[in-house]
mmCIF file of the N, C-alpha and C atoms, coordinates in Angstrom:
data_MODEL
# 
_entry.id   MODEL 
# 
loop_
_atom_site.group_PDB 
_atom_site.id 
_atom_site.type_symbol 
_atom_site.label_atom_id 
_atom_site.label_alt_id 
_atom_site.label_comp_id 
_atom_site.label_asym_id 
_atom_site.label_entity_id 
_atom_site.label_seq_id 
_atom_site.pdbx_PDB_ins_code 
_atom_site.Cartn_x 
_atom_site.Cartn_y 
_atom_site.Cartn_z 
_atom_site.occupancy 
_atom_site.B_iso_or_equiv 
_atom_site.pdbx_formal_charge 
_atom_site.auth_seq_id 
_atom_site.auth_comp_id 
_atom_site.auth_asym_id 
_atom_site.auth_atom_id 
_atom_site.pdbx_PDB_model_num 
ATOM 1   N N  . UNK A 1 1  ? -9.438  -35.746 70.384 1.00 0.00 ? 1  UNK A N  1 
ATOM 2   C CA . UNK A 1 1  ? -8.121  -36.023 70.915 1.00 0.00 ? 1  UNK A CA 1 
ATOM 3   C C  . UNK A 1 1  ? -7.868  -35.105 72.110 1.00 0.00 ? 1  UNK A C  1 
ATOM 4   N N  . UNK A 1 2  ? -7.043  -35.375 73.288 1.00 0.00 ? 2  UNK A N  1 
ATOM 5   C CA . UNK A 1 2  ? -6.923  -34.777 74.060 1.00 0.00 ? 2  UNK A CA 1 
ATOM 6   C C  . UNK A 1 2  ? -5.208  -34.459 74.700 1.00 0.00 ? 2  UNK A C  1 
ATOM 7   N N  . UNK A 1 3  ? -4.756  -33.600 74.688 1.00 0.00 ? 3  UNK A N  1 
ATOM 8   C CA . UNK A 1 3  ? -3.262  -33.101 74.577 1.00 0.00 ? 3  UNK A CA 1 
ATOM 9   C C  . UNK A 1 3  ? -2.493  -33.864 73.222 1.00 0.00 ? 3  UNK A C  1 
ATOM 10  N N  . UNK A 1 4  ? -3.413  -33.867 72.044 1.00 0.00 ? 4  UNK A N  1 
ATOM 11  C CA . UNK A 1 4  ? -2.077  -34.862 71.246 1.00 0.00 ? 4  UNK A CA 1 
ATOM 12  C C  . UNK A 1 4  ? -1.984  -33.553 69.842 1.00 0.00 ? 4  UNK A C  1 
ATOM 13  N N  . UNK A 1 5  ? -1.198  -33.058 69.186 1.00 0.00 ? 5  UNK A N  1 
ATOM 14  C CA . UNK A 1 5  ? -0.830  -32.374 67.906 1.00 0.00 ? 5  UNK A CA 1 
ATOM 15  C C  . UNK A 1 5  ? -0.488  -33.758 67.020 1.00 0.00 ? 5  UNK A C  1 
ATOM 16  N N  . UNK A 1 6  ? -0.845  -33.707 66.215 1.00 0.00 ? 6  UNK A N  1 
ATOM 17  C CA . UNK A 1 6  ? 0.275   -34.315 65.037 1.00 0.00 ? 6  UNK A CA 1 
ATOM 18  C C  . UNK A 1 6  ? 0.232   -33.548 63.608 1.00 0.00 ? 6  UNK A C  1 
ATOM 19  N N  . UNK A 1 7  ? 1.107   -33.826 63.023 1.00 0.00 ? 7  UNK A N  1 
ATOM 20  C CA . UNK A 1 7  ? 1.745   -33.030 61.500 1.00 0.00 ? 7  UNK A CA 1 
ATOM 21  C C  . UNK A 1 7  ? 2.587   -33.930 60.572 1.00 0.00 ? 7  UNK A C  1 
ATOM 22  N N  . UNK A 1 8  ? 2.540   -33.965 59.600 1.00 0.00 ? 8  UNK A N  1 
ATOM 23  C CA . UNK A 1 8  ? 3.062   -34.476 58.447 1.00 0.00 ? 8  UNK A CA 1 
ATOM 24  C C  . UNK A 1 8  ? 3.646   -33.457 57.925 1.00 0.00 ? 8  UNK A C  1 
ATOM 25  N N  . UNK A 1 9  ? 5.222   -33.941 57.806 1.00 0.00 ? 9  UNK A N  1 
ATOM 26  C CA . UNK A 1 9  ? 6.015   -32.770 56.694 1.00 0.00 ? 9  UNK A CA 1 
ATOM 27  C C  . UNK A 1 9  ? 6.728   -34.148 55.971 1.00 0.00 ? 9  UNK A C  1 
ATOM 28  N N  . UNK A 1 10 ? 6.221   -34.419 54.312 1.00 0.00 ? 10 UNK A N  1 
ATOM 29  C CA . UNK A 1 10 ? 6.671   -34.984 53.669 1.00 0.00 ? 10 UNK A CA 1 
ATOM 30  C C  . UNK A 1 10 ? 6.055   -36.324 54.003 1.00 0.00 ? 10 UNK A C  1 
ATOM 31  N N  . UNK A 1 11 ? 7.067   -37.453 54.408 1.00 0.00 ? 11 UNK A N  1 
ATOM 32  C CA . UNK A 1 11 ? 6.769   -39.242 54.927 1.00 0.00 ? 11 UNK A CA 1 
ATOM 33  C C  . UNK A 1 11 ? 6.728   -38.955 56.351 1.00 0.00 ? 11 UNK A C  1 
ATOM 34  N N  . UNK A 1 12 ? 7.209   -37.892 57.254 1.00 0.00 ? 12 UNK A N  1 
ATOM 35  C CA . UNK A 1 12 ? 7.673   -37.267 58.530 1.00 0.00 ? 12 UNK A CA 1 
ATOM 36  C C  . UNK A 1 12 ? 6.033   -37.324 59.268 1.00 0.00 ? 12 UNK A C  1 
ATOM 37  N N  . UNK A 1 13 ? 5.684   -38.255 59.978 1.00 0.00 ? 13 UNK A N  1 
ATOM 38  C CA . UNK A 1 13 ? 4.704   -38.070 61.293 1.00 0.00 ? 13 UNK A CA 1 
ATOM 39  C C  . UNK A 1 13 ? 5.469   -37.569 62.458 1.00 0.00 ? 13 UNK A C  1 
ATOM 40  N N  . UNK A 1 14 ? 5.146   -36.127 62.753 1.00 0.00 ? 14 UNK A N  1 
ATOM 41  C CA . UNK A 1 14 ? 5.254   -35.764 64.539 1.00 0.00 ? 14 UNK A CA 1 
ATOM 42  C C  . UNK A 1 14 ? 4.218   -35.650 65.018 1.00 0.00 ? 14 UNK A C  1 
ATOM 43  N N  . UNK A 1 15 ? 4.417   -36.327 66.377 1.00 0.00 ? 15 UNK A N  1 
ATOM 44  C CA . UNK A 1 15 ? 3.720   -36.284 67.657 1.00 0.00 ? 15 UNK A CA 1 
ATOM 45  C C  . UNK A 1 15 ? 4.348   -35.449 68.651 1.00 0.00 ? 15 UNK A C  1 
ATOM 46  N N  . UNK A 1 16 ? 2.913   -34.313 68.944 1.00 0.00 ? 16 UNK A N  1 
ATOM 47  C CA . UNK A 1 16 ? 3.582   -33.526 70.375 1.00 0.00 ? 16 UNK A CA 1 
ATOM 48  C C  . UNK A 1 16 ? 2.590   -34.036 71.717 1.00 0.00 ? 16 UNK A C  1 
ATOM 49  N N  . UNK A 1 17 ? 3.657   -34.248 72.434 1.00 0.00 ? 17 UNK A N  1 
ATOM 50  C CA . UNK A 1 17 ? 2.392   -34.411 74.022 1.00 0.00 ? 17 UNK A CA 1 
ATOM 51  C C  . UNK A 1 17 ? 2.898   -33.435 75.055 1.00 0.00 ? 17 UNK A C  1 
ATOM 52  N N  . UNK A 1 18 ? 2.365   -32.436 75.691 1.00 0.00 ? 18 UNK A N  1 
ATOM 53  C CA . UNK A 1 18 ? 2.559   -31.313 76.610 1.00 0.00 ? 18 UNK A CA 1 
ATOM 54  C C  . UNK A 1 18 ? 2.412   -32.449 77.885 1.00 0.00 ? 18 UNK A C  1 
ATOM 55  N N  . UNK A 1 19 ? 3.457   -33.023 78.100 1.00 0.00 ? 19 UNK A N  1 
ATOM 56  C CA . UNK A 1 19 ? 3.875   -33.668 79.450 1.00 0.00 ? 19 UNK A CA 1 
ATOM 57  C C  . UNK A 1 19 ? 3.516   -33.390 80.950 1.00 0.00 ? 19 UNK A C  1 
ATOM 58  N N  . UNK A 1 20 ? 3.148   -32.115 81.010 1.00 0.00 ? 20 UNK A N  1 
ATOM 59  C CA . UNK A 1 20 ? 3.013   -31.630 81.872 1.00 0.00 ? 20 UNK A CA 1 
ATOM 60  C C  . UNK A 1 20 ? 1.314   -31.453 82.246 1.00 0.00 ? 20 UNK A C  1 
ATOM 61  N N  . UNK A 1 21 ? 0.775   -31.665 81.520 1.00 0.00 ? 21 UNK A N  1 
ATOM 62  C CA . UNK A 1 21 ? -0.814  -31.702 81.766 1.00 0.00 ? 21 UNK A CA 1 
ATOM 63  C C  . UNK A 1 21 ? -0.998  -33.403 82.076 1.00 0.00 ? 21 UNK A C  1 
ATOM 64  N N  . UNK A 1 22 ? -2.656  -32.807 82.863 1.00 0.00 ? 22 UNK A N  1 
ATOM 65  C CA . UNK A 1 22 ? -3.445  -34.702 83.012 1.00 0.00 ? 22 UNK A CA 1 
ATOM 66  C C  . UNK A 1 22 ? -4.780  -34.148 82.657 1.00 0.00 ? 22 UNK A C  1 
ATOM 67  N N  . UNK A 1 23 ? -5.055  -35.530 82.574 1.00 0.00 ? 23 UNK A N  1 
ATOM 68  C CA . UNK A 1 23 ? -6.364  -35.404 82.232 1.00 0.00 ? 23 UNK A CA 1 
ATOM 69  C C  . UNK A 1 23 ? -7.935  -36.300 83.801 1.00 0.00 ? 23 UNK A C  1 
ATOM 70  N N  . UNK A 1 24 ? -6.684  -36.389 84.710 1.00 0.00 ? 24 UNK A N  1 
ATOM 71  C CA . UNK A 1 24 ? -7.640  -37.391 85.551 1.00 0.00 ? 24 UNK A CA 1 
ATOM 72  C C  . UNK A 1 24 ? -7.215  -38.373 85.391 1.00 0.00 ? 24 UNK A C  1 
ATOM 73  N N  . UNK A 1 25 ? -7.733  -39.355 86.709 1.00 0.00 ? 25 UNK A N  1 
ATOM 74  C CA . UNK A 1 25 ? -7.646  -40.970 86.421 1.00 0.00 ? 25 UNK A CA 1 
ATOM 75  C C  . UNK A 1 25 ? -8.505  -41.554 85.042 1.00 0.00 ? 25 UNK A C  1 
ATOM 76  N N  . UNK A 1 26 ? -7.700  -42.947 84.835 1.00 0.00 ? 26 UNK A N  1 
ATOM 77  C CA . UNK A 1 26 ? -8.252  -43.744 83.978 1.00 0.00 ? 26 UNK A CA 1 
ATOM 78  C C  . UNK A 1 26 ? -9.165  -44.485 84.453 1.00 0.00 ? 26 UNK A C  1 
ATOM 79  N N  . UNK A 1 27 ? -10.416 -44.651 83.709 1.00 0.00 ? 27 UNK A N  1 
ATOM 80  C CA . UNK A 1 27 ? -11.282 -45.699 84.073 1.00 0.00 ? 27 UNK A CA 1 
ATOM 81  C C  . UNK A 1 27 ? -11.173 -46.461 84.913 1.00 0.00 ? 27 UNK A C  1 
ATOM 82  N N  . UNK A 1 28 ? -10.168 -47.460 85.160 1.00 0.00 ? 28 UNK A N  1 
ATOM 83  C CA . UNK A 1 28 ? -9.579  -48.407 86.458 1.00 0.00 ? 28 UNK A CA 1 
ATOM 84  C C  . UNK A 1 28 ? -8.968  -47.504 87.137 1.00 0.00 ? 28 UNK A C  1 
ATOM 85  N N  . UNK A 1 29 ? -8.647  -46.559 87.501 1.00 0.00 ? 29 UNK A N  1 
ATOM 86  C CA . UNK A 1 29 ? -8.252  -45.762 88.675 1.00 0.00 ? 29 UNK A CA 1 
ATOM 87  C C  . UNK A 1 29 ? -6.318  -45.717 89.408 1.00 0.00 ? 29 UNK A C  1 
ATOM 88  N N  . UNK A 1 30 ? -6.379  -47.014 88.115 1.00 0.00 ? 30 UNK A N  1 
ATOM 89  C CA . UNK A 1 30 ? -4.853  -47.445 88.612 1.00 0.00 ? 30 UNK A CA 1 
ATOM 90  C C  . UNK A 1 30 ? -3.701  -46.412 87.435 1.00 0.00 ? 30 UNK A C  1 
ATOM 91  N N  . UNK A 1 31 ? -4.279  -45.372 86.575 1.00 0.00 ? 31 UNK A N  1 
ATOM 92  C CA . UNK A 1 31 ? -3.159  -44.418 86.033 1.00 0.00 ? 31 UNK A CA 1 
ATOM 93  C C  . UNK A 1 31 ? -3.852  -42.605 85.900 1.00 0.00 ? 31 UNK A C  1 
ATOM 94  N N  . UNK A 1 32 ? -2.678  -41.959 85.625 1.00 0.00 ? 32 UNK A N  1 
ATOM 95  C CA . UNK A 1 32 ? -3.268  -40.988 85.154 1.00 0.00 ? 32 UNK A CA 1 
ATOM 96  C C  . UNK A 1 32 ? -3.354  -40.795 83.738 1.00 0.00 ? 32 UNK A C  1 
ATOM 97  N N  . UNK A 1 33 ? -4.042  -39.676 82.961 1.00 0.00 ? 33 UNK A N  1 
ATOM 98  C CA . UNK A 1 33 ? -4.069  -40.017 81.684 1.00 0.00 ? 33 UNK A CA 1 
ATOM 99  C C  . UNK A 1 33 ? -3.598  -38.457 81.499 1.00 0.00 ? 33 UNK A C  1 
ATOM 100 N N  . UNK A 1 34 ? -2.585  -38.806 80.589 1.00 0.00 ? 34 UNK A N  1 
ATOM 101 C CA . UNK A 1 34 ? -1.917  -37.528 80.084 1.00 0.00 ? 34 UNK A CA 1 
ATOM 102 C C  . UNK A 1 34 ? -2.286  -36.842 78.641 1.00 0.00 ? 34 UNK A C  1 
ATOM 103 N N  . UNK A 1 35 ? -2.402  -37.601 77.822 1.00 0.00 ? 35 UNK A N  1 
ATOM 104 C CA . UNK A 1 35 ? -2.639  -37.244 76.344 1.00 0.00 ? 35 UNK A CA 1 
ATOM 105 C C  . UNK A 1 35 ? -3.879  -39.257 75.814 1.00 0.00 ? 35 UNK A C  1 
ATOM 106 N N  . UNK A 1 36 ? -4.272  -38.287 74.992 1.00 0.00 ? 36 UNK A N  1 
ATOM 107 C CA . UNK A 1 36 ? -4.904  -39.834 74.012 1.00 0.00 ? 36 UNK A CA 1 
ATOM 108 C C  . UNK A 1 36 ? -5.620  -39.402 73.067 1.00 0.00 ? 36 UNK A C  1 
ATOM 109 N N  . UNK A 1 37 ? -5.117  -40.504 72.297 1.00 0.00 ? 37 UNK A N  1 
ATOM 110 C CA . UNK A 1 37 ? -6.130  -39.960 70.630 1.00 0.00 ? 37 UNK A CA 1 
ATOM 111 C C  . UNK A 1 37 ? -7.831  -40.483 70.967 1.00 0.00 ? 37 UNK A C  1 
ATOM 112 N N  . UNK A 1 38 ? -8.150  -41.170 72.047 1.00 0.00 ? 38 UNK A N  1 
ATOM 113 C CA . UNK A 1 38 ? -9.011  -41.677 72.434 1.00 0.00 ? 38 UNK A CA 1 
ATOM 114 C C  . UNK A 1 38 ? -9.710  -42.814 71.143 1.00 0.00 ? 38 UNK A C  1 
ATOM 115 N N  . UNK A 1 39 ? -9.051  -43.756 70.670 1.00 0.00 ? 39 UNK A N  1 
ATOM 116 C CA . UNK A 1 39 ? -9.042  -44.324 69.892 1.00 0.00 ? 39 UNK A CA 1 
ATOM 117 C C  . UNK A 1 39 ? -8.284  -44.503 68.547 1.00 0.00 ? 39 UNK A C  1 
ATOM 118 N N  . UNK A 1 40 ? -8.319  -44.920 67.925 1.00 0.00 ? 40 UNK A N  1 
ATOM 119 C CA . UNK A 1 40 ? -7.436  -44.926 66.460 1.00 0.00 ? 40 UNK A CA 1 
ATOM 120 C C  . UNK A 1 40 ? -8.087  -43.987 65.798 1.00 0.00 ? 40 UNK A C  1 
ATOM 121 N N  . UNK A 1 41 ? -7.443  -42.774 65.519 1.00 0.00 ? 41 UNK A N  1 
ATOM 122 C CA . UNK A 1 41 ? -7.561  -41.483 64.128 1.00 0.00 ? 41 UNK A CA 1 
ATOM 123 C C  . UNK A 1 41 ? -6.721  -41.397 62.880 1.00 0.00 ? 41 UNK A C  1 
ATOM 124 N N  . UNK A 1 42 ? -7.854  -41.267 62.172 1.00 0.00 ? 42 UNK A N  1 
ATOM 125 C CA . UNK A 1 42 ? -6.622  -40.962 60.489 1.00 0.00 ? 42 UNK A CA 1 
ATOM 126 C C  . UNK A 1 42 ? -5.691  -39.731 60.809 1.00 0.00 ? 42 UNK A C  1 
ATOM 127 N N  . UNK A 1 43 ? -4.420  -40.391 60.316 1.00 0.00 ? 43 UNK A N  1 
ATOM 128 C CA . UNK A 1 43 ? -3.444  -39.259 60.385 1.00 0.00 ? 43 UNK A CA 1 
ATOM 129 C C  . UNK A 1 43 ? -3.362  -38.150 59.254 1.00 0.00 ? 43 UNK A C  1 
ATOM 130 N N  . UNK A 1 44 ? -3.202  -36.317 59.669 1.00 0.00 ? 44 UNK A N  1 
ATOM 131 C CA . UNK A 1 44 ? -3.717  -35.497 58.759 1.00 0.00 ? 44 UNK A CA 1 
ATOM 132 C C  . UNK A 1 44 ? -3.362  -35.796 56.844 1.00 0.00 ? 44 UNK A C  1 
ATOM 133 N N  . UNK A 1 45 ? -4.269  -35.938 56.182 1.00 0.00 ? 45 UNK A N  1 
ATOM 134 C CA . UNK A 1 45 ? -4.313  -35.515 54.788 1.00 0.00 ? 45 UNK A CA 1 
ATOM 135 C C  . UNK A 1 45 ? -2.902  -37.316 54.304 1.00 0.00 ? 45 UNK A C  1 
ATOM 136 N N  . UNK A 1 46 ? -3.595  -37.973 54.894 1.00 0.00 ? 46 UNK A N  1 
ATOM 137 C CA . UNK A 1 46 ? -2.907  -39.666 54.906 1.00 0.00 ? 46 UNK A CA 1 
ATOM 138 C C  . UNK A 1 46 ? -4.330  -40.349 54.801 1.00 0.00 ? 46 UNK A C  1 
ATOM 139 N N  . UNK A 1 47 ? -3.510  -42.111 54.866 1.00 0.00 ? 47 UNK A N  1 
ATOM 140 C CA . UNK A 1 47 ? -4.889  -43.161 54.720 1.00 0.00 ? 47 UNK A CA 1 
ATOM 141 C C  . UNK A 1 47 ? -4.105  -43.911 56.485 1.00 0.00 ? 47 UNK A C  1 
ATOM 142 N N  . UNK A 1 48 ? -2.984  -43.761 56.664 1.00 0.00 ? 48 UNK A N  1 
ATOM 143 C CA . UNK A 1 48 ? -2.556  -44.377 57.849 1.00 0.00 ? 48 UNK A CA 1 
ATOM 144 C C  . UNK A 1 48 ? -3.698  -43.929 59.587 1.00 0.00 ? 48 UNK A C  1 
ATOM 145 N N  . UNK A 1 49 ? -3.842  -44.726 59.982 1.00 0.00 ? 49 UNK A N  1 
ATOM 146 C CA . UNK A 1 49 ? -4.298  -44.313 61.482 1.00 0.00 ? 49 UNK A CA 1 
ATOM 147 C C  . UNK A 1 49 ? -3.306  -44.524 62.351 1.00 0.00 ? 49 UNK A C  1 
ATOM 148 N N  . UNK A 1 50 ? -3.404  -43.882 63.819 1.00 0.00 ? 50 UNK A N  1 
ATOM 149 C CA . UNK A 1 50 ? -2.223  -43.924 65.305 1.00 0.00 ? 50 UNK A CA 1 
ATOM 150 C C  . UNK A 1 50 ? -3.574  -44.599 66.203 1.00 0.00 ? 50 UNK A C  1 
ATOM 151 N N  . UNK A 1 51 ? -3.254  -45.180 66.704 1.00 0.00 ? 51 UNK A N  1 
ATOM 152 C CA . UNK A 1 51 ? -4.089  -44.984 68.353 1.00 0.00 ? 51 UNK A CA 1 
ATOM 153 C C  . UNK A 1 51 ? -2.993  -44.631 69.451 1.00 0.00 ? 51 UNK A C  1 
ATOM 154 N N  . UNK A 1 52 ? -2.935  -43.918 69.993 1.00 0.00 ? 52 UNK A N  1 
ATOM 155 C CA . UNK A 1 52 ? -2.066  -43.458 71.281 1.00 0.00 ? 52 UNK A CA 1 
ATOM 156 C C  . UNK A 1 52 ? -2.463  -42.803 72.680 1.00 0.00 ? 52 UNK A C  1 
ATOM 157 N N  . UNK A 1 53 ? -1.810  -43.640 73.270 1.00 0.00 ? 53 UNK A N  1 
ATOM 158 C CA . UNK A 1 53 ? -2.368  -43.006 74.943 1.00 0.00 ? 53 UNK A CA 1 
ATOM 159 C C  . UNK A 1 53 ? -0.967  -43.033 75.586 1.00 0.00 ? 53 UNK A C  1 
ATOM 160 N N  . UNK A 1 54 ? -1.090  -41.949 76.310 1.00 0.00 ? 54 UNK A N  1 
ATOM 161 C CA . UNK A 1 54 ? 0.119   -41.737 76.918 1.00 0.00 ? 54 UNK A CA 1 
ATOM 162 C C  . UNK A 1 54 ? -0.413  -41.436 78.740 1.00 0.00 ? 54 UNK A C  1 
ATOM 163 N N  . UNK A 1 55 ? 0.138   -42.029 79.586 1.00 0.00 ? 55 UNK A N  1 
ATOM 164 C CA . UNK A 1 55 ? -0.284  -42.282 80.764 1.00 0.00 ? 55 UNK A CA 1 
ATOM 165 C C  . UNK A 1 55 ? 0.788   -42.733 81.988 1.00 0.00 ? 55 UNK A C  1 
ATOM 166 N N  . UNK A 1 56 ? 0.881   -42.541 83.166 1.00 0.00 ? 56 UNK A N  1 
ATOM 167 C CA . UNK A 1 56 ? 1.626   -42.619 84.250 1.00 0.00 ? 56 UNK A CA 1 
ATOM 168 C C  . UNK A 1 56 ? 0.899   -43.244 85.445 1.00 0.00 ? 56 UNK A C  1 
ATOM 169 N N  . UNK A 1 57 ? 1.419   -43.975 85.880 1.00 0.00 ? 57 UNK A N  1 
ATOM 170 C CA . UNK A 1 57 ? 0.851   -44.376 87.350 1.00 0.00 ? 57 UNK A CA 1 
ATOM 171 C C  . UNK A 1 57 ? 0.662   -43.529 88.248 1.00 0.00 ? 57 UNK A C  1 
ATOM 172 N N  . UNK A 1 58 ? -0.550  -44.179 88.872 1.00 0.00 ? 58 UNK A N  1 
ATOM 173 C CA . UNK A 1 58 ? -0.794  -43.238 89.805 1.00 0.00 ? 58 UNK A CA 1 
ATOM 174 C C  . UNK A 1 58 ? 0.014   -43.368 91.201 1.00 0.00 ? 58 UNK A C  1 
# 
């Protein structure tokens, strides 16, 4: 994963993304990439998965 935290307190999924970082263009060249689980991950000490990408135009 790249800029993503997550935590379980109780049924409670948080997601943190440090907004302020990139990671480079995306593959097509048309965003930047800020955070991504870089695919679907099990969420901690769960059976649920996220996939998430978080991204801005370039």
């Amino acid at each position: 994963m790249k800029n993503v935290e997550m935590t379980v307190e109780g049924t409670i999924l948080t997601i943190k993304v440090d907004l302020t970082k990139d990671f480079g263009p995306s593959a097509s060249g048309k965003t930047i990439i800020i955070a991504s689980t870089e695919g679907n991950v099990t969420i901690p000490n769960r059976e649920e998965k996220v996939g998430l990408n978080v991204y801005r135009k370039k």
